[in-house]
Structure formats: C-alpha cells, structure tokens
ZAMARGU-4260 file (C-alpha; in steps of 0.2 Angstrom, whole numbers, plus 5000, padded with zeros to 4 digits):
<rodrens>
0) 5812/5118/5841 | 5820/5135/5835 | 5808/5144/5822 | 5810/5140/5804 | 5798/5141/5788
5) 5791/5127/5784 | 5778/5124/5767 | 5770/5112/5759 | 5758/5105/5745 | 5744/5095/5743
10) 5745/5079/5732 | 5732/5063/5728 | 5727/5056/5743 | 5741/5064/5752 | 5753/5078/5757
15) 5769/5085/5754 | 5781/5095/5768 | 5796/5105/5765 | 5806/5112/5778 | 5823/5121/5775
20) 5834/5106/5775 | 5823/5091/5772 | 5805/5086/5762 | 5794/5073/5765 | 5777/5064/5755
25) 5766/5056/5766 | 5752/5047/5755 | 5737/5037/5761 | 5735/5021/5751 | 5718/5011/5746
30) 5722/4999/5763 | 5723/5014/5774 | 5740/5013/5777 | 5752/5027/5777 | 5767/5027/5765
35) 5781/5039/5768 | 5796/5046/5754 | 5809/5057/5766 | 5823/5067/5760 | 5836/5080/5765
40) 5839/5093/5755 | 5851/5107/5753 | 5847/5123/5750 | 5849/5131/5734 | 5857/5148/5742
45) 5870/5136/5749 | 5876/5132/5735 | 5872/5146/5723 | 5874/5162/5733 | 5867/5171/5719
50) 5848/5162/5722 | 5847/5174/5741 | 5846/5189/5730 | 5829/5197/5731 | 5820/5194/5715
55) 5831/5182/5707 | 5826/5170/5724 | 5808/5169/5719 | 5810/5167/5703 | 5822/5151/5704
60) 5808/5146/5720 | 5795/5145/5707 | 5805/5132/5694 | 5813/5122/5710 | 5794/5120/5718
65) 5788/5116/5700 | 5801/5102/5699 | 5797/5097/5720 | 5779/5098/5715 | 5779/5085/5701
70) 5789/5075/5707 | 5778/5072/5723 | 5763/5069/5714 | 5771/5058/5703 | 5774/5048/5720
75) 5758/5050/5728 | 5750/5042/5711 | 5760/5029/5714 | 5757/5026/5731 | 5734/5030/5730
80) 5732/5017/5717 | 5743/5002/5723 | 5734/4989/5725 | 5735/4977/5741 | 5747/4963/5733
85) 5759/4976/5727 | 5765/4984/5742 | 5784/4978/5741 | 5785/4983/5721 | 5796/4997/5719
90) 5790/5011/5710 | 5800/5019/5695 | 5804/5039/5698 | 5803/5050/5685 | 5818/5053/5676
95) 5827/5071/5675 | 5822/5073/5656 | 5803/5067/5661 | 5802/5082/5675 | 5810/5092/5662
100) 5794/5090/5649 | 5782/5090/5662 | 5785/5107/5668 | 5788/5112/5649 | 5772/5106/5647
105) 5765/5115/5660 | 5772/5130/5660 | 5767/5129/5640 | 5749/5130/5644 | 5749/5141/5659
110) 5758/5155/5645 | 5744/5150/5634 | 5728/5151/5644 | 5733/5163/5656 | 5745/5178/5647
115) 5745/5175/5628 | 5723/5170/5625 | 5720/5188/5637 | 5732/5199/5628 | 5726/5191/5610
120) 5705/5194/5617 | 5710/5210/5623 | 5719/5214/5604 | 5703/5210/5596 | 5694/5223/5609
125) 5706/5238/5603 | 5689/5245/5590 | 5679/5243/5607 | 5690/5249/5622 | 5701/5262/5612
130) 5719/5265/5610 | 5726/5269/5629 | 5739/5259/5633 | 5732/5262/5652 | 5715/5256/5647
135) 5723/5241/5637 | 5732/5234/5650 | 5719/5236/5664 | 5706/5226/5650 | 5720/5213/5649
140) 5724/5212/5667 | 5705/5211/5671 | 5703/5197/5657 | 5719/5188/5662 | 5711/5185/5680
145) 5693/5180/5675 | 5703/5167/5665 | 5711/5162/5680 | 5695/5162/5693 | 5684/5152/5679
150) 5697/5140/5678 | 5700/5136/5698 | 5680/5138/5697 | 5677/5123/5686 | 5692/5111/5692
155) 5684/5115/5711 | 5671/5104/5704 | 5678/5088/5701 | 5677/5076/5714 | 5695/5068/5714
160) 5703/5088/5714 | 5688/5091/5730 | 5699/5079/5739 | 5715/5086/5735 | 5707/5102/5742
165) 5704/5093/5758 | 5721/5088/5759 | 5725/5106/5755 | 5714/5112/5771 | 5724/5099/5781
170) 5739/5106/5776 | 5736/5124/5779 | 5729/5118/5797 | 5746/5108/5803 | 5755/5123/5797
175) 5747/5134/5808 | 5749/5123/5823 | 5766/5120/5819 | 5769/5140/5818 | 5758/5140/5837
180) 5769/5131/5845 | 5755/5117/5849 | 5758/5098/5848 | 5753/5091/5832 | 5738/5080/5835
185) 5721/5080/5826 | 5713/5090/5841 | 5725/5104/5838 | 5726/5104/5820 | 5706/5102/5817
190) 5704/5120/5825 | 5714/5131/5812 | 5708/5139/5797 | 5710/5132/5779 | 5717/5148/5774
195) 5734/5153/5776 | 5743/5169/5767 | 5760/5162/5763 | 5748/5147/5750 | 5752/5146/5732
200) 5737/5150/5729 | 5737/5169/5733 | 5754/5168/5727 | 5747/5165/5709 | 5734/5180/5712
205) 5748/5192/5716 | 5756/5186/5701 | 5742/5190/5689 | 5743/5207/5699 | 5760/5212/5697
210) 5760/5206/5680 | 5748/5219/5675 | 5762/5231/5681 | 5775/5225/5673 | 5766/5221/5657
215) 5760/5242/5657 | 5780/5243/5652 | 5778/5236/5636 | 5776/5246/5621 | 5757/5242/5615
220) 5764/5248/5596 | 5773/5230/5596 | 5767/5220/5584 | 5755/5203/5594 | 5772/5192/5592
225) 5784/5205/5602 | 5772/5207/5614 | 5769/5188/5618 | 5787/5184/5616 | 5791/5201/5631
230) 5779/5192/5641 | 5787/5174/5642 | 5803/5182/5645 | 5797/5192/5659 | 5788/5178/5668
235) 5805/5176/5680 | 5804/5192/5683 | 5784/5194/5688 | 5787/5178/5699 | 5803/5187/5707
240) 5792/5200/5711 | 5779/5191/5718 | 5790/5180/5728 | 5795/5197/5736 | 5776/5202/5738
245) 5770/5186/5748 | 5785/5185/5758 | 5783/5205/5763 | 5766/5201/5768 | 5768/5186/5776
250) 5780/5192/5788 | 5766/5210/5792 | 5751/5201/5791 | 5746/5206/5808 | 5745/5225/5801
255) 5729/5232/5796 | 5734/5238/5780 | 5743/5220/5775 | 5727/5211/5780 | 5717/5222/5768
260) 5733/5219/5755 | 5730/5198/5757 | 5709/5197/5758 | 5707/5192/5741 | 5723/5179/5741
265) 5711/5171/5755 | 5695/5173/5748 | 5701/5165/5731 | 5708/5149/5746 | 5691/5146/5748
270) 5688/5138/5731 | 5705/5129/5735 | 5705/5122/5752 | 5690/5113/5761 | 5689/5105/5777
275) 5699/5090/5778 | 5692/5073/5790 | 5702/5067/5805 | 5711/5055/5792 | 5717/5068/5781
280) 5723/5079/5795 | 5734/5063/5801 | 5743/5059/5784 | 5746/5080/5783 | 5753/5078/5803
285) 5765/5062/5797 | 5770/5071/5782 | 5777/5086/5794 | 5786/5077/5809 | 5795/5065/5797
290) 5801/5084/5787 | 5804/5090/5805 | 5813/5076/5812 | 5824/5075/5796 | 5827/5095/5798
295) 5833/5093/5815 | 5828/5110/5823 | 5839/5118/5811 | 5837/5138/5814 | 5831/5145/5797
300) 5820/5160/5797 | 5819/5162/5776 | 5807/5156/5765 | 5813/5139/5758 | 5822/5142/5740
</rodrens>
C-alpha cells in the first residue's frame, strides 16, 4: 500500500482510526465481540481549498477532530455497555445540535481551566512577581501547564480512563507497525513503543507552549476582561500554530535536535498511554484494516484535515 498518514484515538473499551479517506470505530462489547462503525470520508481541503493553508489547516483539524472525537465516543458508549439481548437495537447518533453543545461544552471548560484560571492566579500575583510583562507571561505560562500536568495526573488515576490509556498504548503500537511496513498481528504490534510524537497528547503540550508566545503579544495594561476575551479569540490561531509544530517535527523526528524538541510531548505520553493486552491490541488492529480497506491504498502524504 502506497504511504499515507493514518491517526487515531482511543475511545471506551475501544479504538478509533482515521486514514485520509475513511474512519473506522472498532469497540469491544461486555460478550467479547467486536462491533465495527466504518465510513469514507472526504477530505475537507477537497472541498474548501482554503483548509490546505498552513495555519488555517490546524486550526479547522482541531474543531473537525473535536467533532470526529465525540462522536466516536458517543458510539463506543454505546457499543461497551450493551447488554447481550440488545445486540440488534439500533443505537440513536447524536444529532448535529447535540455535537455542537458538546464541544461548546468542552471547549468552554478547557478556556476556563486551562487559559482564563492561570491568567486570573497569575493577575493576583502582580504585588508578588512585579510588573514585567516578560516575567508575567512566563508565571502564567508556567501556571498554565501545572494546571494541565495535575489535571492528566489526577484523571490517570481512575480506573475506567487506565483502560482507555491501554487502548491508547494499542493505538500508538498499530500505528507504528502500520508505518514499518509489518503485518498487522498482535506479535508485531506488541513490540512498539506506547509513545508516538504525532499523539494529541504532545500536541496539547505544544499548545500550552506556543500560547505563551502568542500570549507575550498582548498588552498586560488590558483590563482582566480584554485580556481573557484576546485569548479565546486567538485559540485558532495557537492551535494553527501548533498544528504547524507537530507536523514539522513529525516529519524530522529522526534529527537530533527534533528529538530534544519532542522529549517532553513523550515523557508527558507516559501518564497517557499504558501497555495494552493481546485483546486490546486486536480491537486497535480491526479498527485500522477496516480504515485501510475502506481507504484503498489511496496515496496521501498529509496530515488528515
């Protein structure tokens, strides 16, 4: 099969591949069984031209995986709790509006916890650390990713997200293989590493980076209200940059300097991934030949948008 990109995520009990032209849910229920959701899917640069400009592409990947992201998990819930007499009831999707306040909702508390509550602590620090707009934005960007290491730290720690994590791990592994060149059996897939540099994860950490760049721009004489509101409105634009980031790295990460650049996006993997079981690693093998069979070799050497 001719090279192409191929990502994923990890959802309950299950796993969720995307290649360029197709996406698949592979979802292990309480019988053992393996349920499957496939579909193709046309690229968003095909039909907006404007989505392959650099920037603008990560920032409308971010919404479109969002949207992707919920709506497998919605799935997967579906699929991990069905009971053994229910396997021919059809499940309701979520509709357009119910995706739509989902990722308000989300979005909503990821402004809150992790950009509005570090710039507010780090407003109420000004008597301790100064007046520098330097030395403010460094304090915020430092309190911005504590927030965001104690809250992976703390959701690492319940049992049913330590399972998604394994699924995470299996994840990571079949992508690897995939990317070798190897068959895709538990054998070859049980030999990679859990940690992989193109992962959401460290794409989150270089986010919380870049954003303490682009958050040195604003003036720190604006009033608490101007400066939260500059920040919402410059998320796309963080995540555009970021998007730029990973994928720069992804495609040098055999260089010295890159692999010094990525450490920490793979250190921080560990609290998200762990080692998945021979059953895990079968649903996350499923979930990618069904995406690659419905891709059908298609030659693709970007990112999926």
């Amino acid at each position: 099969m001719a090279k192409i990109n191929i990502g994923g995520q990890a959802v309950l009990e299950g796993v969720m591949m995307r290649a360029p032209r197709s996406l698949a849910i592979a979802v292990r229920r309480p019988d053992g069984e393996i349920s499957i959701k496939s579909e193709t899917v046309v690229p968003l640069s095909e039909r907006f031209p404007i989505v392959k400009l650099p920037i603008v592409r990560g920032a409308v990947a971010l919404f479109s995986s969002l949207a992707t992201g919920i709506k497998a998990l919605n799935f997967s819930a579906n699929e991990a709790i069905i009971e053994e007499g229910d396997k021919g009831e059809k499940k309701e999707d979520l509709s357009g509006w119910a995706i739509g306040g989902t990722m308000a909702t989300a979005f909503g508390f990821g402004i809150l916890l992790f950009f509005l509550m570090p710039l507010y602590l780090t407003k109420l620090m000004v008597p301790v650390i100064g007046s520098s707009n330097i030395v403010f934005n460094l304090v915020d960007g430092v309190i911005r990713v504590a927030v965001f290491l104690i809250y992976i730290t703390a959701i690492s720690r319940m049992p049913d997200i330590q399972r998604v994590f394994q699924y995470h791990g299996a994840e990571h592994k079949s992508i690897y293989t995939f990317e070798a060149g190897e068959e895709l059996t538990v054998e070859n897939v049980r030999k990679y590493s859990c940690l992989h540099p193109r992962c959401g994860t460290s794409f989150l950490l270089i986010v919380m980076l870049v954003s303490i760049v682009v958050f040195s721009l604003i003036p720190k004489a604006w009033p608490f209200y101007l400066k939260g509101g500059s920040r919402i409105v410059l998320l796309p634009i963080i995540a555009g940059l970021s998007y730029e980031v990973l994928k720069w790295t992804a495609k040098h990460d055999g260089n010295a300097l890159v692999k010094m650049l990525i450490a920490p996006g793979l250190a921080l993997q560990r609290l998200t991934t762990r080692e998945p079981d021979d059953k895990q690693i079968e649903v996350a093998i499923k979930s990618m030949q069904v995406a690659l069979d419905m891709n059908g070799g298609h030659m693709d050497d970007r990112l999926v948008v």
